[in-house]
C-alpha positions, 0 to 999 in steps of 0.5 A: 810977822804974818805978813812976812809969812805970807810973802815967804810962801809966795816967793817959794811958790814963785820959785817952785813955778820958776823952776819947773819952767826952766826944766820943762824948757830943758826938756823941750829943747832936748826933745828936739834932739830926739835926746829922750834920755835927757829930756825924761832926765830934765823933768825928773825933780817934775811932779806932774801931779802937782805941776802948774796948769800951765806946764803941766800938759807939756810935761806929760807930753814930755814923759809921754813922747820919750817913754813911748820913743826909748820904749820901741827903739830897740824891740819893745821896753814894757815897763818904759812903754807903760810909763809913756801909756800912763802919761799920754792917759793923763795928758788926753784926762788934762787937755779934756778937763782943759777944753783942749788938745794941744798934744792929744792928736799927736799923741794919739798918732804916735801911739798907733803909728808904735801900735802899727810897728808892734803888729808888723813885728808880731805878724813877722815873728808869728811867720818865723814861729816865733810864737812867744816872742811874737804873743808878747808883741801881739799883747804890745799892740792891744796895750798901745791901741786898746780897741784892736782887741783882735790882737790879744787873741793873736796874743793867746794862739801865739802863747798857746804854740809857743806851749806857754800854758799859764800865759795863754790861759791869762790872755783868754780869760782876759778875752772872756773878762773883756766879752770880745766875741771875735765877730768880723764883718765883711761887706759885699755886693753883687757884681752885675756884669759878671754875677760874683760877689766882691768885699769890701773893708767898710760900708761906706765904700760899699754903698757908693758901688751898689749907688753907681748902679754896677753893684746889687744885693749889698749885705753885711756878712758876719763871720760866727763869734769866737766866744765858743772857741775860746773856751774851749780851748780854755778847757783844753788848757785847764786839763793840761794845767791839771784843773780839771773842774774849770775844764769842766765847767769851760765845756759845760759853757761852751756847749750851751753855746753851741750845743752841736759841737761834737768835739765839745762833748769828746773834750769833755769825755776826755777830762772824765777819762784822765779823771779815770771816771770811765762811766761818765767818759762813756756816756760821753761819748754814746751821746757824740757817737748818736751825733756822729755814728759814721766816725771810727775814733769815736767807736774806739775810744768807747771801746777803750772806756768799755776796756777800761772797766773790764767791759770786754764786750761792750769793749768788743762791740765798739772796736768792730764799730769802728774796723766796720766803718775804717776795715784799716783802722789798725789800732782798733784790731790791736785793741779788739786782740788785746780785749780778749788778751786782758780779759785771759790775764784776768784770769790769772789770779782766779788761778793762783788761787785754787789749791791742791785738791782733786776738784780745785785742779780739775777747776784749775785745768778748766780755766787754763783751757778756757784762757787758752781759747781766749787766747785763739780769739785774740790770735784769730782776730790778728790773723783775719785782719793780716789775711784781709789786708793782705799786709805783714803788720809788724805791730800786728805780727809782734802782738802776734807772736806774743799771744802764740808764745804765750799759749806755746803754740809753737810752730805758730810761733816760729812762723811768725817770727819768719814773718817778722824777719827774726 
């Protein structure tokens, strides 16, 4: 009775072995037709995990081969391009553990020859601004040819313009994860004859011009880390996602890396003022304006922050900063009117609340003239810049003609609404 057993055994292992060779030549034959469909369906009932040894790299050649065929026949399939990629790892870990490679080089060929497609269709819809679909074909090439690790950067700038916040946030922290650095080398030389520097694309090549005697001063170049970069662009996404910590800490990170980034230090203050914590904003921004005193935006936006926490004089002294260094800077004279403006409206509610008594009303007519005479200020600041520019600003002038009908000038009134052509 054992030994009747045992012989079972044997016969059904005979038969397991007997079946998947019919099905692996199944399989074969239709993969000579270029029938992918029919070969992946042959070997379906195949488990490559238990396969016998002897067929077992055959059939992830198989399932290999036809995933990666069906998946980039009409665009790019990513769940049956996955499968191809899954079985030509295990088939490249089996012919290794083998001694062999029966099927890796090809396989390998095959792989970035898809790559190859992959980034061409990318380039091709990136020109088209095609940007999300071209992000998807761009993560394609870094899945089918995992050292192009310049593609899953192309991946997030493209996702980035294609406005697909979430997605561009994954691929750059997937970038941080993997520590790619974007770092490119060119190498040159010198050119005897004519003293210009020529480039190549590897050193090899280099080395043999410099040895012919018609090259000189060979050096590798290597262009600066795109690490800073991404971060930063990581804590511009963050604030778009509302995440303001992360934000902070992206620029806090990448300015240890290059602490000379002044557009670092302004994105930070930006987070800070979207938090409404206009005093760190504000420090911010002293600290970018000390590294860059000639830069007109950098003044206006203290000016707003100064304005923000009714610092109207702080607020003042910046905006003159910046029509000092751009006299054309008409945002900064709307908001140097506008300061005098907020601070007249403060007023308001100092107003509203005196009563009826002699001493409150002679307080009251003293505020009404004391607003009255911010109000020219603002007024004053408008006129002086239409007479310096010697244009008719309808911006300008509708600012213009609300302080006036606000204090009841009148005829100041009238003749700005001329000027506006009402």
């Amino acid at each position: 009775m054992r030994n009747k057993l045992i012989m079972g055994v044997v016969l059904m292992t005979g038969m397991l072995s007997f079946g998947q060779k019919d099905e692996i030549k199944n399989a074969e034959k239709a993969l000579k037709k270029e029938a992918y469909t029919e070969a992946l369906d042959a070997v379906s009932s195949v488990d490559g995990a238990t396969a016998d040894d002897k067929y077992k790299g055959k059939y992830y050649y198989i399932v290999a081969k036809s995933n990666l065929e069906l998946g980039t026949k009409d665009g790019f399939d990513v769940p049956t391009i996955n499968k191809g990629l899954e079985a030509v790892d295990k088939l490249i870990a089996f012919e290794e553990q083998e001694g062999k490679s029966k099927y890796t080089d090809e396989l390998k060929q095959l792989r970035a020859d898809k790559a190859q497609t992959a980034a061409t269709a990318a380039y091709e819809k990136y020109k088209a601004e095609n940007y999300a679909s071209a992000s998807q074909d761009y993560e394609m090439v870094f899945k089918l040819s995992p050292v192009d690790t310049t593609m899953m950067y192309y991946a997030a700038v493209s996702a980035g313009l294609a406005k697909e916040y979430d997605r561009t946030t994954a691929l750059y922290e997937g970038l941080l994860d993997m520590g790619y650095e974007g770092v490119d080398v060119t190498y040159v030389a010198i050119e005897k004859e004519t003293g210009e520097e020529k480039s190549w694309g590897d050193a090899a090549t280099r080395d043999l011009m410099v040895k012919s005697g018609d090259y000189i001063n060979p050096e590798d170049k290597k262009s600066v880390s795109k690490r800073s970069e991404i971060v930063k662009n990581l804590g511009v996404l963050y604030i778009q996602l509302g995440e303001n910590d992360k934000a902070i800490k992206a620029f806090e990170t990448a300015r240890e890396a290059d602490p000379n980034d002044i557009n670092l230090i302004i994105n930070e203050a930006t987070i800070y003022y979207q938090m409404e914590d206009y005093s760190k904003f504000k420090e911010l921004m002293a600290e970018a304006s000390a590294m860059a005193p000639d830069n007109a935006d950098i003044q206006y936006n203290i000016g707003v922050a100064n304005g923000q926490m009714k610092d109207y004089e702080g607020a003042r002294a910046a905006y003159k900063k910046a029509l000092e260094i751009k006299p054309d800077y008409k945002n900064a004279v709307l908001n140097l009117s506008g300061s005098y403006i907020d601070e007249a409206n403060g007023l308001i509610e100092e107003l509203n609340k005196l009563g009826n008594t002699q001493e409150e009303i002679k307080k009251y007519n003293a505020l009404v003239e004391k607003r009255e005479g911010i109000y020219k200020k603002s007024a004053e600041v408008l006129e002086e810049y239409l007479k310096a520019s010697g244009t008719n600003d309808s911006d300008i002038l509708e600012q213009l003609k609300q302080i006036y009908g606000a204090i009841g000038d009148s005829e100041n009134y009238a003749r700005v609404k001329g000027l506006l052509g009402e």
